[in-house]
Structures are given as structure tokens and as C-alpha cells.
C-alpha positions in Angstrom: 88.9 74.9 100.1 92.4 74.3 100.0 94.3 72.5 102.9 97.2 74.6 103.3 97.9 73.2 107.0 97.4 69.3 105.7 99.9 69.7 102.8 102.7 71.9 104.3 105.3 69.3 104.2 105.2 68.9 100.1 105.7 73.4 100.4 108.1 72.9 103.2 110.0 69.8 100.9 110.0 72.6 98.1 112.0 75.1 100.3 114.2 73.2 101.7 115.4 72.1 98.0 115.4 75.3 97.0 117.6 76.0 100.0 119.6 73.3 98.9 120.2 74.0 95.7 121.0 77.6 96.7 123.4 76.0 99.0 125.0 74.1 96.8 125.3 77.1 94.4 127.3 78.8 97.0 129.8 76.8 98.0 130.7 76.4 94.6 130.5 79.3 93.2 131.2 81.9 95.9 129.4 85.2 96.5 131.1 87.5 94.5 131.1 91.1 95.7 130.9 94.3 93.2 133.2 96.9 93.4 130.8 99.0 95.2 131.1 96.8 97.9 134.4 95.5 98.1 136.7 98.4 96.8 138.9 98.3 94.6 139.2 100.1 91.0 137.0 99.5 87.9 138.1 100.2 83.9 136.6 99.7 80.7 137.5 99.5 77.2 135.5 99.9 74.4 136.3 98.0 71.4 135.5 96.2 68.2 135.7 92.8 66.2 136.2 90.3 68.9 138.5 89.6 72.0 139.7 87.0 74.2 139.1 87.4 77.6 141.1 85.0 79.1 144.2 86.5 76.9 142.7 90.0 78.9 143.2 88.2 82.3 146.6 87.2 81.4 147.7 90.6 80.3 146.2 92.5 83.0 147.7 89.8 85.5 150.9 90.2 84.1 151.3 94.0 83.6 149.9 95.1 86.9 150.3 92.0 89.1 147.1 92.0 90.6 144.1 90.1 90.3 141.4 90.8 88.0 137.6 90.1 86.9 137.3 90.5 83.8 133.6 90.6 81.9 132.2 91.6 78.3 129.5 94.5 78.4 127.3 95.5 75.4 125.4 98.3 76.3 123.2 100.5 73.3 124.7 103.6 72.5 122.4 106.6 70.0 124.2 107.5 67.3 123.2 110.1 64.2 122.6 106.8 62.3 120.5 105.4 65.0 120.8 103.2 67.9 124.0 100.8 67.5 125.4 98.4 70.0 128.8 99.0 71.7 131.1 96.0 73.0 133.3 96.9 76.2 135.4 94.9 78.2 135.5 95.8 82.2 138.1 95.3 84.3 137.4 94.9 88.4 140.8 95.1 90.1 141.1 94.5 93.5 143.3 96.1 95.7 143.5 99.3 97.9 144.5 101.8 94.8 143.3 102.9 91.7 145.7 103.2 89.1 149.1 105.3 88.5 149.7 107.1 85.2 152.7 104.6 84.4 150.5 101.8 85.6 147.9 103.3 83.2 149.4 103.5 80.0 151.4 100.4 80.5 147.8 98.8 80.6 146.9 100.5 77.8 149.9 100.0 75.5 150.1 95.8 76.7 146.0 95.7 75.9 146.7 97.4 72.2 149.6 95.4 71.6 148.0 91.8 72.4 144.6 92.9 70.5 145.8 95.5 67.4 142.8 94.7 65.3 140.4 95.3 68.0 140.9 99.4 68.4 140.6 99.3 72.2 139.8 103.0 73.6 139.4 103.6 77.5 136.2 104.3 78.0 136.5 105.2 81.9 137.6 104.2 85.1 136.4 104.8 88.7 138.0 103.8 92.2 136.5 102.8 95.7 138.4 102.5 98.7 137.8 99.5 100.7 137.0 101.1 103.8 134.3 102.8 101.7 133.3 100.2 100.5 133.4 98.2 103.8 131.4 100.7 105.7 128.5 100.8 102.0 128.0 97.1 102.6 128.1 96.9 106.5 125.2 99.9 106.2 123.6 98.1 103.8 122.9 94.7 105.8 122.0 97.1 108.8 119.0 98.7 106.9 118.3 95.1 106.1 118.5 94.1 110.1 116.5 97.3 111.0 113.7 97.3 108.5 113.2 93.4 109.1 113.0 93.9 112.8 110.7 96.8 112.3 108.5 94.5 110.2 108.6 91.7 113.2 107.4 94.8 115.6 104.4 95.8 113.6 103.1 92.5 112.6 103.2 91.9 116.6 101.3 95.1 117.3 98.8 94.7 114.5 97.8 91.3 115.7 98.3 91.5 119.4 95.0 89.8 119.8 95.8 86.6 118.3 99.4 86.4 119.9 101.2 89.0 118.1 104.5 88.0 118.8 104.5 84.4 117.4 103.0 85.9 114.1 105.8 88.3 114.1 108.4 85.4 114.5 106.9 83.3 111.8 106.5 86.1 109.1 110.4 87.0 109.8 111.3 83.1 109.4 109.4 84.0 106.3 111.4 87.2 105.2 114.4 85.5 105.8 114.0 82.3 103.2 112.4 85.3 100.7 116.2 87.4 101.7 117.7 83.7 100.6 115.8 83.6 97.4 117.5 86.6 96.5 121.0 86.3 97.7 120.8 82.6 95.1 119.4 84.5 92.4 122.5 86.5 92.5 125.1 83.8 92.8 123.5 81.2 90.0 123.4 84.0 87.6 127.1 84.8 89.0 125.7 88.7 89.9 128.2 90.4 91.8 126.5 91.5 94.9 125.5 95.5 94.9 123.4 98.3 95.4 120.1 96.3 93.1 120.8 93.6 95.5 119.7 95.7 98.4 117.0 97.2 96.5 115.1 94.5 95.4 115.5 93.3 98.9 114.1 95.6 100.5 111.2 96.0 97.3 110.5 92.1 97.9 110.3 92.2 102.2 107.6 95.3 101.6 105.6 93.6 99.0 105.5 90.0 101.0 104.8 91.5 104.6 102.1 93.1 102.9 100.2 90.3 102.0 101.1 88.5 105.3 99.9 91.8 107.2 96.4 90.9 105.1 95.9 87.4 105.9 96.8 87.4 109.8 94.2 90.2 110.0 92.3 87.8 108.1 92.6 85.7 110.9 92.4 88.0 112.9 88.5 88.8 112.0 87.8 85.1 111.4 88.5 84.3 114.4 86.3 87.0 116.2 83.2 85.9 113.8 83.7 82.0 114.4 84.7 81.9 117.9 87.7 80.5 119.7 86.3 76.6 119.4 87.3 76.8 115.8 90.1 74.6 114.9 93.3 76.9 114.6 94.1 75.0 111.3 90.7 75.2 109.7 91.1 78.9 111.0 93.8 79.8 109.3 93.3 77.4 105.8 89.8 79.8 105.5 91.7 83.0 105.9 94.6 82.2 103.6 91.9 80.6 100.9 89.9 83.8 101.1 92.8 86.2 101.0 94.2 83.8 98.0 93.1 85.3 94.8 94.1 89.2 96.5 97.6 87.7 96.8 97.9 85.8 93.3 97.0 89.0 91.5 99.1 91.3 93.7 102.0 89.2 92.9 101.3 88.1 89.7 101.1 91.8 88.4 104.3 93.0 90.2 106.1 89.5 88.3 105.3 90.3 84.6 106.2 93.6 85.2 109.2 93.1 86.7 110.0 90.1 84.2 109.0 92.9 81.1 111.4 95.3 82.6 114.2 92.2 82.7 113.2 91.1 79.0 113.7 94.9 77.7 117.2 95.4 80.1 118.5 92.4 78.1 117.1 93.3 74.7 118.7 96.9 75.3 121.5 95.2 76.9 120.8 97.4 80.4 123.2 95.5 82.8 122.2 97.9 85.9 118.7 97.6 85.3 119.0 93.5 84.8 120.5 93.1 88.2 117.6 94.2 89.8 115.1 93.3 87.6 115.9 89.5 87.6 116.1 89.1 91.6 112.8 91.2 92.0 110.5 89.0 89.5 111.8 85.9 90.8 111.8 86.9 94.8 107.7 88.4 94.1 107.4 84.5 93.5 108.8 83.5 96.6 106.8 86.2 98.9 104.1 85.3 97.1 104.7 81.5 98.0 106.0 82.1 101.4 103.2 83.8 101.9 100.5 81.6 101.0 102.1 78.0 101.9 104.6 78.9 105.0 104.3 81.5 107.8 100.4 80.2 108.2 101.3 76.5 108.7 104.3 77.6 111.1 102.0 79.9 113.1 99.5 77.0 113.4 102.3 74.9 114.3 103.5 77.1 116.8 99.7 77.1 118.0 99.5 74.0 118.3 102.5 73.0 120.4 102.0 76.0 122.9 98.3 74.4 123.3 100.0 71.5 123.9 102.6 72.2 126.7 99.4 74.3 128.2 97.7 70.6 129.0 100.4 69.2 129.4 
């Protein structure tokens, strides 16, 4: 039987440099926010032979004065001939207005003139008001707030009889590192924050409070079958050991699925479908690890130092 309890400072040593690294990522490379959440308007190009997107920065900067993110797209487009690969160029202006008509050609007669082998055609455009975009991202992280304390809530009902509350607490301390996981898969790969974020957010809390949901009730039983003079560590090692190969599999499934899905999105060059793809194979890892080697040991933790201050 493995020792979960025994060895939770080597899995709490692997979080924290996870966090760290996370951390680290962030401060020095920002969170970047997509359109969808900051406002501001968004226009693409197609074109061909090659292009200098620096040199795209600089024009843009200079024509419109405002500041600009600039990033290469190939996306698969079906042609009579067959399926053919397109290059684009995407521009993410910020600001509190799309674009004029003057402002518009002037963009597109600076871009044709400093690229005239490149045949750049606008390929579309689309405009999101900050206050929209404001009021998308602050419902977002609300839905986020609600459905984790809604998860704290039922874990406490379901396992009222073994202290319900702390097993809430400890599966939410849980959530939260898994809700970190993702938010650093976003920023190391330099993913502007959007809509997949929340998705594969939420995807990843359901799929990890399920398995947590299996392994308290685990302990749940256990602890009704051996009696309340079992150890609360060897308690909770036997329930997470017999719940172990459940979880593996569970997790292990939802990963190469969600890591086939990212392989095709980049073969296909599917941007949307890569954004969510990536966070959602590589947060089912940490649920799955979360699961397994933290909220147990915390519980028994917590256990242990309530029993504690009780004889005290």
C-alpha cells in the first residue's frame, strides 16, 4: 500500500515548484488578456510569401498611433484543389474604438506599401467595447467563484459524517492550485486569456471534484467498516490506494484525448480549439495529482491538529 500521508512533503515540494515556476512565469511575462476580454478591435490580413512582423508593429504603430499585438495565424482552408494552408497576420488593437473608414484604408494602403510582394487582403475585422468586455470577464470569474463554492457545499453535505466541512475546505485548497495550473499553462505558452480559458476551467474543477467526491466517500465507508480507533492516516492512505487505479484511468483517458484533440488542432493549425485543448490535457494531470497526493494528506492534517487542540 502506498503511503500517501508519509510522503506528502516530496508532492507538496512538487507544488510548490510548480507554483513557483508559474510564478515566475508571470511576473515576467504578464497575463495577457484577449480581445474578448479586454476590448478593443481585432483585424486580419491574409497574405502570402513571407512578412515581418515587427516591420507590421511599426507600421501599425505609426499609422494609427495605438498600440498593437500583432501574431501570425495559419489556419486550413478547402479549396477545389483540396485542403491548402492559409497564412494571416492578426492585429489586436487596443483602445475604446474600432476603426474609421480613413483610419481603415490608411492601414490598408501603409500595410501594401511596406509589403508589395506579399498581396495582403483584409480578411475581417470585429470590435469589442471595453465595458463589454469588462462586464464578459468579471461574469466569467463569478461563474468561477460560484461553481467552486457550490463544489465546497456539496462535498460538505456528502460527507457530513466524517466532518464535512474540513473536507470541503481542503478539496477547494485543491481546486484552487488545479485553477493555477491552468491560469500558467496560459501564460508559458503566452495564450491570451479567453473564453477556452474558462471552459477548460470549469471542465477540469468537474472532472477533479469527482474523483475527490469518490475517495472521501471512500473514507467515508472505511471508516464505518473499521471503526473510529483506526488511524486517520492509515484511514485515508487505504481509501485513496483503493480508489487509485479508478482515478488513474479516469484521468488518464480524459488526457490522451484531450492531448489527440491538441495534436490534430496543431496539425490543422485550429488556434481556437488549441487554446483549450492544451490547458485541459495538462490541468486533467493536475486534478488527477491533486487528487491523489494533496486534499487527503491536508484533511489528515487538519485531523490531526483538531485532535490535537481537543487534548490539549
Amino acid at each position: 500500500m502506498i503511503r500517501f500521508y508519509k510522503n506528502r512533503w516530496k508532492a507538496y515540494s512538487i507544488s510548490l515548484c510548480l507554483i513557483a515556476i508559474g510564478v515566475i512565469s508571470l511576473i515576467v511575462n504578464g497575463v495577457q488578456l484577449d480581445i474578448q476580454f479586454k476590448g478593443g478591435a481585432l483585424i486580419k490580413y491574409n497574405y502570402e510569401n513571407s512578412i515581418d512582423l515587427e516591420k507590421v508593429d511599426s507600421i501599425v504603430t505609426e499609422t494609427l498611433s495605438r498600440d498593437v499585438d500583432v501574431r501570425e495565424k495559419i489556419s486550413t482552408v478547402n479549396t477545389e484543389s483540396g485542403a491548402q494552408k492559409a497564412t494571416s497576420v492578426v492585429l489586436n488593437l487596443s483602445g475604446n474604438e474600432g476603426l474609421s473608414e480613413e483610419a481603415q484604408i490608411a492601414l490598408d494602403t501603409a500595410l501594401k506599401e511596406g509589403f508589395p510582394e506579399s498581396n495582403l487582403v483584409p480578411a475581417g475585422s470585429s470590435v469589442v467595447k471595453p465595458f463589454i468586455g469588462e462586464r464578459f470577464l468579471k461574469d466569467s470569474l463569478r461563474a468561477l467563484l460560484i461553481a467552486a463554492v457550490l463544489i465546497m457545499l456539496y462535498i460538505w453535505y456528502s460527507v457530513r459524517k466524517i466532518k464535512g466541512l474540513s473536507a470541503g475546505v481542503t478539496a477547494l485548497i485543491a481546486l484552487l492550485y488545479d485553477v493555477m495550473i491552468v491560469i500558467f499553462t496560459f501564460v508559458i505558452c503566452r495564450i491570451p486569456l479567453n473564453d477556452s480559458f474558462i471552459a477548460a476551467t470549469l471542465t477540469i474543477l468537474g472532472f477533479s471534484i469527482n474523483d475527490t467526491i469518490v475517495i472521501f466517500d471512500r473514507i467515508r465507508e472505511n471508516k464505518r467498516l473499521l471503526g473510529t480507533k483506526t488511524p486517520v492516516e492509515e484511514l485515508v492512505d487505504k481509501s485513496i490506494n483503493q480508489s487509485l487505479t479508478r482515478a488513474i484511468n479516469t484521468n488518464l483517458a480524459v488526457f490522451i484525448s484531450a492531448l489527440i484533440v491538441y495534436i490534430f488542432s496543431v496539425i490543422y493549425n485550429i488556434e481556437s480549439i488549441q487554446t483549450f485543448s492544451l490547458p485541459m490535457a495538462l490541468g486533467t494531470i493536475s486534478g488527477s495529482f491533486t487528487t491523489i497526493c494533496i486534499t487527503g494528506p491536508i484533511w489528515v492534517s487538519w485531523q490531526k491538529r483538531r485532535e490535537k487542540a481537543k487534548t490539549a
